[in-house]
C-alpha positions in Angstrom: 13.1 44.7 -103.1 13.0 42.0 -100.4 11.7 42.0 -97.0 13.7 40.1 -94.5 10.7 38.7 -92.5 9.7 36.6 -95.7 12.1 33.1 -95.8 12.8 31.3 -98.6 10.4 29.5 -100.5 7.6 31.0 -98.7 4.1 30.2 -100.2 1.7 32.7 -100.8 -1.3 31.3 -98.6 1.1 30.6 -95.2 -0.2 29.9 -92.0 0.9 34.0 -90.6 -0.9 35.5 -93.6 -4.0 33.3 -93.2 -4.2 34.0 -89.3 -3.5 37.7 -89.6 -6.0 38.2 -92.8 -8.8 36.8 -90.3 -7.8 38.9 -87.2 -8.0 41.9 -88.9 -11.1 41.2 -90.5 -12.8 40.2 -87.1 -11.6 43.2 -85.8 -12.7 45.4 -89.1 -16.5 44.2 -88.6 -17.0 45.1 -85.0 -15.2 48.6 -85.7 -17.4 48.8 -88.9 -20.9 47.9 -86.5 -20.1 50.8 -84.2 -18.9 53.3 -86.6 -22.4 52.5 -88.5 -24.1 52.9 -85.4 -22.8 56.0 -84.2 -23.4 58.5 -87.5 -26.7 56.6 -88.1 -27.7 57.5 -84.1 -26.0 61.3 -84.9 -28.2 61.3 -88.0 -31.0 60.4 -87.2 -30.9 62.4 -83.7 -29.5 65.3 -85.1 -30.4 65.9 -89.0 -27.5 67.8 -89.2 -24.4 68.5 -91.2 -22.8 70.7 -88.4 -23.1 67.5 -86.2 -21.7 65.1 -88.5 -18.7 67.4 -89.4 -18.0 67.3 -85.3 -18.0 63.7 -86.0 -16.3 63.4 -88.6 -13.3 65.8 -87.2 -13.2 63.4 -83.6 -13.0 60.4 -85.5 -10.4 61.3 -88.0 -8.4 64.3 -86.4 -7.0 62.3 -83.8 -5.1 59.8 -86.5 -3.8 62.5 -87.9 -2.1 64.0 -84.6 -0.6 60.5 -83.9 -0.2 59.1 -86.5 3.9 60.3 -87.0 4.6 58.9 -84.0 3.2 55.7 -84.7 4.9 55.3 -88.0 8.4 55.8 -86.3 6.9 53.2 -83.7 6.2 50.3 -86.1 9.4 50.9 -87.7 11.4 50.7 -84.2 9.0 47.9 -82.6 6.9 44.6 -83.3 4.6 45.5 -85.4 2.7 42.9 -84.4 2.4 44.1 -80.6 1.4 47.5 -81.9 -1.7 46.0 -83.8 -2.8 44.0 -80.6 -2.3 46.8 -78.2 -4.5 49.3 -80.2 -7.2 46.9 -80.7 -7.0 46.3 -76.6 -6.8 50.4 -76.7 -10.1 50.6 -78.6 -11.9 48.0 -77.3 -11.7 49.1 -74.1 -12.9 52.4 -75.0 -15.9 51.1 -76.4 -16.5 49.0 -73.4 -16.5 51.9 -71.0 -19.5 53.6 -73.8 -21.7 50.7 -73.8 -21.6 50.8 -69.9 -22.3 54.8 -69.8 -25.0 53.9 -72.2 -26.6 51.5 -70.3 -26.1 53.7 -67.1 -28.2 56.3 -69.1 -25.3 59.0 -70.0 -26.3 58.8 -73.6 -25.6 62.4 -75.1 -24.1 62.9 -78.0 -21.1 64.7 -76.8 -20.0 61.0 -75.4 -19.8 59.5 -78.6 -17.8 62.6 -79.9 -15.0 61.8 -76.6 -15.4 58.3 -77.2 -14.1 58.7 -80.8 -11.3 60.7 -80.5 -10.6 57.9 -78.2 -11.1 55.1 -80.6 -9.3 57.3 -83.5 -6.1 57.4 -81.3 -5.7 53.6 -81.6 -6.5 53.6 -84.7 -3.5 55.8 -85.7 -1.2 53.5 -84.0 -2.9 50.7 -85.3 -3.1 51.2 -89.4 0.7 52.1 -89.9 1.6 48.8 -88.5 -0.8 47.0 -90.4 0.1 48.2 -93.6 3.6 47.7 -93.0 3.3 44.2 -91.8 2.3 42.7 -95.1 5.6 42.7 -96.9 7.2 40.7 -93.8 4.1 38.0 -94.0 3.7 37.7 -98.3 6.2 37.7 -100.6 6.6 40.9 -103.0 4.8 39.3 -106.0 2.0 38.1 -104.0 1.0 41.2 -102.5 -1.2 41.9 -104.8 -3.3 39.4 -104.6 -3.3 39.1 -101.0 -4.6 42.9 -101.0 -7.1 42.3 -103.5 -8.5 38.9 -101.3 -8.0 41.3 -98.1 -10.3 44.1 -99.8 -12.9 41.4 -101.0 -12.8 39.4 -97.1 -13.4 43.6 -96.0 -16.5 43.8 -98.5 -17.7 40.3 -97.1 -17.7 41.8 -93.3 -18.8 45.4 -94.5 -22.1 43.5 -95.7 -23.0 42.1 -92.8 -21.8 45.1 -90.4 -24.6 48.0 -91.7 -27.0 45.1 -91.7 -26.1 44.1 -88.4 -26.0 47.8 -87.1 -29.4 48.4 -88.6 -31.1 45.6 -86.6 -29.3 46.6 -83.4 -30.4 50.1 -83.8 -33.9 49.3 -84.8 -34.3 47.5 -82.4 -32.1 47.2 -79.4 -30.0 49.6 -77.4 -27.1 51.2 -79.3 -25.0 49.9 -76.5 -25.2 46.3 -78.0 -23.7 47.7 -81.1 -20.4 48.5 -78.9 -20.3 45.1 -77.5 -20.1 43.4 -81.1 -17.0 45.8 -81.1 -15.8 44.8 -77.7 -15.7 40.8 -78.1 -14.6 41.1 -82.1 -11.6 42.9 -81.0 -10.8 40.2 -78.1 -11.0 37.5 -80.9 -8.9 40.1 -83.6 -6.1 39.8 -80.6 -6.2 36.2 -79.3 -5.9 35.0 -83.1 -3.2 37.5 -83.8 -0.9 36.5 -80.6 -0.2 32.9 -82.6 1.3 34.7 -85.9 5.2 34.9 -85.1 6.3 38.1 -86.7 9.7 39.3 -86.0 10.6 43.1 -85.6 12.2 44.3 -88.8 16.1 44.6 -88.3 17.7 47.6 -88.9 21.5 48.5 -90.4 21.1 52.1 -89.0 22.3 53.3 -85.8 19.1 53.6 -83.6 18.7 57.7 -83.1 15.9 59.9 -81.6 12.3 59.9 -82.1 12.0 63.1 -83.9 15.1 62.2 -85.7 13.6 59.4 -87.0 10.7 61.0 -87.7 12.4 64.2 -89.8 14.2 60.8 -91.7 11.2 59.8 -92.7 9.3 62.7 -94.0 12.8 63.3 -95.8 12.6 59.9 -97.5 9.0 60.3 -98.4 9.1 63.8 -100.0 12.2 63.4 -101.7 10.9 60.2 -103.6 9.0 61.6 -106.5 6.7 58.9 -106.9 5.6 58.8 -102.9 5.4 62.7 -103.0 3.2 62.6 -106.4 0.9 59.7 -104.9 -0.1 61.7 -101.7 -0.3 64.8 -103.0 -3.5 62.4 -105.0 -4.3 61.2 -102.3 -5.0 64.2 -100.6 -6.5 66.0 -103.6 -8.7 62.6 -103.7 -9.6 61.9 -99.9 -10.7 65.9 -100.1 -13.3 65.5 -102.6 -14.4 61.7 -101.5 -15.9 63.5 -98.5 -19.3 64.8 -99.6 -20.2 61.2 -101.0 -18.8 59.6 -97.9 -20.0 61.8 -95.4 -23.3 63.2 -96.2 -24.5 61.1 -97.9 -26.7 59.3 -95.1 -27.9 63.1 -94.5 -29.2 63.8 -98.2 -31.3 59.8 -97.5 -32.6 61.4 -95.0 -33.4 64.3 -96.1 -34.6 63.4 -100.1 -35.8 60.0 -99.5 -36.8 59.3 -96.3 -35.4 58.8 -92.9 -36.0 54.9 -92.2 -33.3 53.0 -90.8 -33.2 50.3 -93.6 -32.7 53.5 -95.9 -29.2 54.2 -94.1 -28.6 50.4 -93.9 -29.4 49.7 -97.7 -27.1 52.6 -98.4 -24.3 51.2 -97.2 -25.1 47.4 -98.2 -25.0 48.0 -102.1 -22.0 50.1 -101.8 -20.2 47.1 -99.8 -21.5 44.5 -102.4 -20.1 47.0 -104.8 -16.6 47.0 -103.4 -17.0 42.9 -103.3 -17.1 42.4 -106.7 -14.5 44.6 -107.0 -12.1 42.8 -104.7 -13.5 39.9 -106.0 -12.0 41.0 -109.7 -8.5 41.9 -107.7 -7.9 38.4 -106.2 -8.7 36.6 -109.9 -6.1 39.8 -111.6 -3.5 39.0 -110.0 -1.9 42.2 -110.7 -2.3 45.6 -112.5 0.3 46.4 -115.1 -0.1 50.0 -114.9 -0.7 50.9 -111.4 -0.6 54.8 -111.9 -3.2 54.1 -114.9 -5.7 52.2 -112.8 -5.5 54.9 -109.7 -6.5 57.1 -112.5 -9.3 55.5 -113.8 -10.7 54.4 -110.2 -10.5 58.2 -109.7 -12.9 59.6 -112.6 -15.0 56.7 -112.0 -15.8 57.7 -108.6 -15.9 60.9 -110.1 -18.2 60.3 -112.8 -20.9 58.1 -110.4 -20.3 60.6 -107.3 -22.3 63.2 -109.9 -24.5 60.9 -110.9 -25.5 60.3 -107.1 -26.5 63.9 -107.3 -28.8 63.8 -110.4 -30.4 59.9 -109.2 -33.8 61.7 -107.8 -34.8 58.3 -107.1 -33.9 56.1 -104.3 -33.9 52.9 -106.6 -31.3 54.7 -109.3 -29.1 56.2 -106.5 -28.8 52.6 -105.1 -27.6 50.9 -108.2 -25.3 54.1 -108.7 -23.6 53.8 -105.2 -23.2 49.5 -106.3 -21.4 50.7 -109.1 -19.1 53.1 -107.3 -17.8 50.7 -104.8 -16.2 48.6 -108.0 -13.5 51.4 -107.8 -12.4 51.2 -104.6 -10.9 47.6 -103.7 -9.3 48.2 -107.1 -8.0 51.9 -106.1 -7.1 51.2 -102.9 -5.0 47.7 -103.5 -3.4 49.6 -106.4 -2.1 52.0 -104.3 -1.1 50.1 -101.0 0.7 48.1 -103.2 2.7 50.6 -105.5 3.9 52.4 -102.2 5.0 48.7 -100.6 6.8 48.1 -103.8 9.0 51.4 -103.7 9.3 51.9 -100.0 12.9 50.1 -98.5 11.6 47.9 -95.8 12.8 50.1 -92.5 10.8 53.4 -94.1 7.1 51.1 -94.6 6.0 52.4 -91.0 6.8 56.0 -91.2 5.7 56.0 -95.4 2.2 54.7 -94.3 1.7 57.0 -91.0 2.4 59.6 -93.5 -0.2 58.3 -96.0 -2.6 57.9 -93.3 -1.9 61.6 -92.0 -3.2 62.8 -95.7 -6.1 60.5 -96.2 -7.2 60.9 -92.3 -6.3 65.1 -92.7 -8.2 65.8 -96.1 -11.5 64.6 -95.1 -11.6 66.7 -91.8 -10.5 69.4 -93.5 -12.9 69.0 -96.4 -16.1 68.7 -94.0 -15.0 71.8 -92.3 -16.6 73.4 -95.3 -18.6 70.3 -96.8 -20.9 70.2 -93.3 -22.0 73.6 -92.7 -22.6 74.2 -96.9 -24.7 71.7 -96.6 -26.9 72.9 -94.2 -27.3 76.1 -97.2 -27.5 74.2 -100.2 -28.8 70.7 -101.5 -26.0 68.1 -101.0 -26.5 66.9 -104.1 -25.1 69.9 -106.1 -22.4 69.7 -103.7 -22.1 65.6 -105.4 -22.1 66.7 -108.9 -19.0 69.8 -108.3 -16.7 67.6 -106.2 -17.5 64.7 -108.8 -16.3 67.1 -111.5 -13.3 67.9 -109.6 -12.4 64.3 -108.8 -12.4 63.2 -112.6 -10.2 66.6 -113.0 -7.8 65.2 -110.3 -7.5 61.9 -111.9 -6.4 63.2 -115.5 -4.3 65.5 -113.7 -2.5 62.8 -112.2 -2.2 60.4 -115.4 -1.0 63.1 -117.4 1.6 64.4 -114.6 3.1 60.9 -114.2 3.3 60.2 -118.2 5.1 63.5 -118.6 7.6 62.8 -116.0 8.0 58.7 -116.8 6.6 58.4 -120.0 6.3 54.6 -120.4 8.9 53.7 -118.0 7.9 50.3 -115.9 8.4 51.9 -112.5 5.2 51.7 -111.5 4.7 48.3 -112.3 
């Protein structure tokens, strides 16, 4: 399948890929610095799971509610305009928090409004992006590209908790806001040199919510999209103890010192470095449905282990270990969907994907947060680990039955 956006004889490493690769990532670290801020602030103000489910339902709720609409959107407009007009969205968002802050309205009910705000352009936002990349890399480089995208991520997601730790310890949260503010003025002065043309259609142009009722159509009809998000929403369910409330059993088993919270999250980033690392030397993965499978139980298998580590020391190196999975999961997965999605379906295909994986964890901390105010979070680690593993074998086995050893997924 070709993209039209993609000429002939296009290199791999071309000046749009290269420009839009460091946008994003810009724009990535300042997000990451505030997001780290804000549950770490919640945490540490709060010690509570009732608070962080709140938080965890106005950051991710939102995408879900707009994120339909913005999948028709990036397949009807510039993608490229979509991408700079959220980031402008959210950074002035977070502008208007770091003045409140500094004004002294500093409740924790403004960071709630502020990210339903910020989780709004972020729906628009990630449907584009994902779309984008076949009209910048050729097919058989995608791959790689991901897998150097998910390592440049793990670079920036090693500095951000560090950087959010300092700024917490020891300045006003408000600064943290401002790294967001003047990353995301860089993110959108780099990207308005990348020429990216919107994708052109045969179809006749018809409504929105025609449009929209095409593409759910498309992606439930496909057997292999439907089978990968029913995964993915089995998958993002059970992720959401070990991503969530995590920082809350820290604080609550180990200690409640900020470098706790920050060294939580830097072994889990150098974690996912190595694995993007690994990506961008593969090259490729001939099995894709094989390795979703196996990044599944692993996070499966160390998520329990997380629950049994009893020592900060051992639950570090276990969290290290369970960020290899997901640069390798999640380039697996962006690129099998890129691969079987026609070019004019990418934007509604990943505001559907992004509906499940921004849904499920919502949804799981509905019951997730307020259990574990009842019970130790870490039992709550070992069953959903048990599950996850479950969910992975489930998935291998359903797609072998179906396929057996045909190269579809390859």
């Amino acid at each position: 399948m070709k993209t039209n956006d993609t000429s002939k004889g296009n290199s791999l490493f071309n000046k749009k890929i290269v420009l839009f690769l460091i946008s994003q990532n810009i724009s990535l670290f300042g997000s990451s610095v505030v997001g780290y801020a804000i549950i770490w602030h919640i945490t540490l103000e709060t010690s509570s799971g009732f608070w962080l489910m709140l938080f965890t339902i106005c950051s991710s709720l939102p995408q879900v509610m707009i994120s339909l609409w913005s999948g028709v959107w990036a397949d009807r407009y510039n993608r490229k305009y979509l991408i700079m007009l959220s980031d402008a969205f959210i950074a002035l968002t977070t502008l208007g928090l770091a003045v409140s802050f500094w004004m002294g309205f500093q409740r924790i009910e403004l960071l709630l409004i502020a990210s339903v705000v910020r989780s709004i352009g972020a729906g628009v936002q990630t449907p584009a992006v994902n779309a984008i990349y076949p009209q910048l890399v050729p097919q058989e480089g995608l791959t790689k590209i991901q897998g150097l995208n998910q390592t440049l991520n793990s670079v920036l997601m090693l500095l951000s908790p560090a950087v959010g730790g300092v700024l917490l310890g020891s300045m006003d949260i408000a600064w943290a806001f401002m790294v967001d503010v003047v990353t995301a003025a860089i993110a959108i002065f780099i990207t308005s040199f990348i020429k990216v043309e919107k994708v052109q259609r045969t179809d006749e142009s018809t409504s929105v919510f025609a449009e929209l009722k095409e593409g759910i159509d498309f992606t439930f009809r496909h057997p292999l999209l439907r089978g990968i998000i029913i995964c993915y929403a089995c998958s993002f369910f059970l992720i959401t103890p070990a991503a969530v409330l995590t920082p809350l059993m820290i604080e609550r088993s180990f200690g409640s010192d900020v470098w706790m919270l920050t060294a939580n999250e830097m072994v889990w980033t150098i974690g996912t470095l190595v694995g993007g690392f690994f990506v961008s030397l593969h090259g490729g993965f001939k099995d894709k449905i094989r390795t979703i499978a196996i990044c599944l139980a692993g996070f499966g298998v160390t998520f329990g282990l997380l629950g049994v580590a009893g020592n900060f020391a051992v639950y570090l190196i276990i969290m290290g270990s369970a960020g290899l999975f997901l640069p390798v999961m999640i380039t697996a997965q962006t690129v099998f969907i890129q691969e079987i999605t026609q070019p004019t379906m990418m934007g509604r295909v990943f505001s559907i994907v992004q509906i499940i994986s921004a849904s499920a964890m919502p949804v799981a901390i509905l019951l997730f947060g307020p259990l574990a105010d009842v019970m130790p979070i870490e039992t709550i680690l070992i069953v959903s680990g048990a599950l996850l593993t479950l969910t992975a074998i489930t998935y291998y086995v359903s797609y072998k039955k179906n396929y057996g050893n045909s190269n579809i997924a390859n």
